[in-house]
Phi, psi and omega in degrees: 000135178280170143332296186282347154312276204295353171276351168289315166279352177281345180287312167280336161289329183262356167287322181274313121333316153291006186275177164277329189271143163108153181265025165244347196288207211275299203300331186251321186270102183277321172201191223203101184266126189237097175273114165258116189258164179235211015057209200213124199263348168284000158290358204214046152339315198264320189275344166278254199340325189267336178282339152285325185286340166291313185273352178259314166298309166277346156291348171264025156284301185246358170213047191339324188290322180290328201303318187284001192235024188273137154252172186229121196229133167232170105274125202229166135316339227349057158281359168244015170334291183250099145271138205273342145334322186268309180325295161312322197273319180258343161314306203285302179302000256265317194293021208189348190275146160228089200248164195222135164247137193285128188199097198308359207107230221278174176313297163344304227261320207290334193261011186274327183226045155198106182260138161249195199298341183268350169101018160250200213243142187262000175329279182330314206252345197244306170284344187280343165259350175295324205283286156349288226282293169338298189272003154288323180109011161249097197240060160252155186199152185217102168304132156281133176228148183225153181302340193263359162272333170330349169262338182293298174333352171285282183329283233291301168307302189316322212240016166246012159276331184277007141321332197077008175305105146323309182223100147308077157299106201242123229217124186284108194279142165242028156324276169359127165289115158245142167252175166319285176349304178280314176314302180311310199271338166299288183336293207287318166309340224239321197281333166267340166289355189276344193279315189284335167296323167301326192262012167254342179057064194250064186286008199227047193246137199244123148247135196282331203261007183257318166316299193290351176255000175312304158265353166108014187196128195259138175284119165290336179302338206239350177339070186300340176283353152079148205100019183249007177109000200284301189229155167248114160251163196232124183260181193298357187260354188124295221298140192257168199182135167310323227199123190276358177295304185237080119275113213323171171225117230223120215232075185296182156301327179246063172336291162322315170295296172318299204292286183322337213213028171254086194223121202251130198248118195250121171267108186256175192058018167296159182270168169018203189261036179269022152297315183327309151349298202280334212246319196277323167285340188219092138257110204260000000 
C-alpha cells in the first residue's frame, strides 16, 4: 500500500465519521480500531506512521473526543522486531498500540512451520520479542494451527501459559484438507487442555477455540476476524472488503516489494451490517 493509498482511505473514513448519521457518524462510533496486517506490517514502519500522522491530527479536527479512544492493533512474527525503525515506531505509538506475536507454541512445532528465507527456524527471534513486548503490557500471542500441528496443540497451549500468556488466540489455517482423523486428535487435545486448566484451577485463562466449545456454539456477533457487519478492509490498491480473509492474495514480480507493502487497514467497531453500505459507495 502506498502512502497516498492509506491517505485516501483515511479520507473517506473521516467523511463518515463527520456525519450526524451513519454507522460511523457521530450517535453511533464510540471508538476506532485501525488493524494492519501483512505480510508482516513491521516492514513498513514508516508508512504506518505516515498514515497515522495523517489520520489523527484530523480526526481530532472534526471529532476531538474520539481521538483517546483510536487503538493501533499489528500482528508480527517478530522476526524485525527490534529493528531501530520498529523501535522508534513503537516508542512514539507505544500509549495507542495493540500488538500480538505470533507464536505457534512449543519450539519444535513453531520452526516446523515458520521458517525463515534461509531455512531456519525463526522460534527465537518471535520470543525474545514476545518477551519485549510482554514487558511493555503487550502480552498477547496467536496460534496458527495447520492438521500436522494437531498432536502438539497441548504442549503448546501448556507453554504459552507457563509464558504468562492469558489470552491465547487461536487461528485456523483453512487451505489445508481436515479429516475425521484431525477432528479426534483436535478432541483429545483440546480435552486435555480444558483438564489441565480444572486441575490447575487457571479460571482467568481466555483460549479462543476453547471459549467456542465451551457452550457447543460460537458468536458470530463477536467474530473479531469481521464478515459478520463488523469490519472494513482495504487491500493494498484501496480496494474494500467486509472481511480481510478474502481479500486476494497478491504476488508481484518483486516479491519482496509486495511482500513489504501488502498491509491491509482494517476498520473494527462498525455497527450492524452497514459496512455493506460503505462497500457499496467507496470502491476505491
Amino acid at each position: 500500500m502506498s502512502l497516498e493509498t492509506g491517505k485516501k482511505i483515511c479520507d473517506l473514513i473521516l467523511k463518515e465519521i463527520d456525519k450526524p448519521e451513519g454507522f460511523l457518524g457521530r450517535k453511533t462510533l464510540r471508538g476506532l480500531i485501525l488493524e494492519f496486517i501483512g505480510g508482516e506490517p513491521l516492514l513498513c514502519p514508516d508508512l504506518i506512521d505516515g498514515i497515522m500522522s495523517y489520520f489523527l491530527p484530523r480526526l481530532y479536527i472534526i471529532r476531538p473526543e474520539l481521538v483517546p479512544f483510536v487503538r493501533i492493533s499489528l500482528t508480527t512474527n517478530g522476526q524485525n522486531y527490534f529493528d531501530p525503525k520498529v523501535q522508534k515506531f513503537l516508542k512514539k505509538y507505544g500509549s495507542i498500540i495493540s500488538l500480538t506475536v505470533s507464536i505457534d507454541g512449543i519450539k519444535e512445532l513453531h520452526d516446523a512451520h515458520r521458517v525463515t528465507i534461509d531455512g531456519k527456524g525463526s522460534f527465537d527471534k518471535a520470543i525474545a520479542a514476545f518477551e519485549d513486548a510482554k514487558a511493555r503490557g503487550w502480552s498477547y500471542s496467536k496460534m496458527t494451527f495447520v492438521p500436522q500441528s494437531f498432536p502438539y496443540i497441548a504442549d503448546s497451549i501448556k507453554f504459552l501459559i507457563s509464558e504468562s500468556i492469558q489470552d491465547i488466540f487461536c487461528n485456523y489455517a483453512y487451505e489445508p484438507y481436515y479429516n475425521q482423523k484431525d477432528a479426534k486428535e483436535f478432541y483429545y487435545q483440546m480435552k486435555e487442555v480444558s483438564d489441565y486448566l480444572f486441575d490447575n484451577n487457571l479460571k482467568d485463562i481466555y483460549i479462543s477455540c476453547l471459549d467456542m466449545l465451551a457452550d457447543g456454539k460460537s458468536s458470530m456477533e463477536g467474530n473479531y476476524c469481521g464478515g459478520t457487519g463488523n469490519m472494513l478492509s482495504f487491500d493494498m490498491k484501496g480496494r474494500a472488503y467486509p472481511f480481510y480473509g478474502i481479500i486476494p492474495l497478491v504476488l508481484e514480480k518483486n516479491f519482496q516489494a509486495s511482500f513489504s507493502l501488502e498491509i491491509i487497514m482494517v476498520f473494527i467497531k462498525l455497527k450492524d451490517n452497514e459496512s455493506k453500505r460503505l462497500l457499496e459507495l467507496y470502491y476505491l
